[in-house]
C-alpha positions as CSV (number, residue, x, y, z in Angstrom):
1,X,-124.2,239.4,12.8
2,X,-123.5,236.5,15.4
3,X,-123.7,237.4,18.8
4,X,-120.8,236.2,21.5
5,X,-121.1,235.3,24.9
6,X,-118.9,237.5,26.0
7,X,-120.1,240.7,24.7
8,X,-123.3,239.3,25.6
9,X,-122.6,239.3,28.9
10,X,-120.8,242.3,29.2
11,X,-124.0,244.6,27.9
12,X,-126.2,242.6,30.9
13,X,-123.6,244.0,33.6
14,X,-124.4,247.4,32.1
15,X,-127.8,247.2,31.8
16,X,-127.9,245.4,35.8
17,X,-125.3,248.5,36.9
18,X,-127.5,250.8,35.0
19,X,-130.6,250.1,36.5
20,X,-129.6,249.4,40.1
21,X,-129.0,253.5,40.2
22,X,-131.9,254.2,39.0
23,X,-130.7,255.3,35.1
24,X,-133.6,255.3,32.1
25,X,-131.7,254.4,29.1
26,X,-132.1,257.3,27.2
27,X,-131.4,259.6,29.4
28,X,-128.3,257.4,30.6
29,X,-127.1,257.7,26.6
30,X,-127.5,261.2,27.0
31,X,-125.3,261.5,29.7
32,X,-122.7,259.6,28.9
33,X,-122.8,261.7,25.6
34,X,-123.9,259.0,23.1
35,X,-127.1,258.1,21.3
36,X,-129.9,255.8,23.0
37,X,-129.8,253.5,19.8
38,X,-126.1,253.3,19.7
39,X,-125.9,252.7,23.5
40,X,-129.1,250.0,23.2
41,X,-127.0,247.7,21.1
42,X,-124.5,247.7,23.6
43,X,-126.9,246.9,26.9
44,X,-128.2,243.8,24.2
45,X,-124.8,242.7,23.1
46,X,-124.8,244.1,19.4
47,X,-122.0,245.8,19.5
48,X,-119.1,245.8,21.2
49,X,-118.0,249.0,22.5
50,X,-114.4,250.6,22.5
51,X,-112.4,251.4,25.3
52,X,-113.5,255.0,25.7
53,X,-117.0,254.1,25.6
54,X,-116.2,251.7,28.4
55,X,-114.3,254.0,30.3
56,X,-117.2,256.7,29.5
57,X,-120.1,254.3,30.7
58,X,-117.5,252.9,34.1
59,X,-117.5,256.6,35.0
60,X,-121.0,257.5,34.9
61,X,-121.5,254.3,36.8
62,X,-119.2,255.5,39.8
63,X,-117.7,251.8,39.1
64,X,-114.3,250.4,38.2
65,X,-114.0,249.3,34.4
66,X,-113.6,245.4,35.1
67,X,-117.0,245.4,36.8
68,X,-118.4,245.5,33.4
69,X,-116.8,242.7,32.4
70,X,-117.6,239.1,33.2
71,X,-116.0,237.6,35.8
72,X,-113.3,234.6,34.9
73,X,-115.4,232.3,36.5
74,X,-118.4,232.6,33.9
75,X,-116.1,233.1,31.2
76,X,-114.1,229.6,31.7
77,X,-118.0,229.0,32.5
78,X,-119.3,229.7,28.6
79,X,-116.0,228.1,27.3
80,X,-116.2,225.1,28.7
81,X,-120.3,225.1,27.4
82,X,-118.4,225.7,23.4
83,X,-116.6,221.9,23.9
């Protein structure tokens, strides 16, 4: 399975958020009501999670949903590296 950028990126802002208040993983996963593997390909950019998982994770991060996202910036940033 080939891994993007994007999504990439996306799982290191969760992991970062994650981790700057003080979250473990697994016990974030179980939280957030989803399991530690599932929720470990997401922090390394193996999967891409859904919109409800998104909104799930944004609200047990006490952050809005686009600060999981990349910002346009580093996106135009890997796009212009695909040239």
């Amino acid at each position: 399975m080939e891994k993007h950028k994007e999504i990439i990126m996306v799982g290191e802002n969760i992991r970062r958020l994650r981790e700057k208040r003080g979250y473990a993983q697994e016990a974030f996963a179980h939280h957030i009501e989803i399991g530690r593997a599932f929720y470990g390909r997401i922090e390394r950019g193996e999967m891409a999670p859904g919109a409800l998982t998104l909104i799930k994770i944004a609200k047990a991060l006490n952050v809005e949903v686009g600060e999981l996202f990349p910002s346009l910036w580093q996106l135009k940033k890997i796009s212009s590296e695909n040239l």
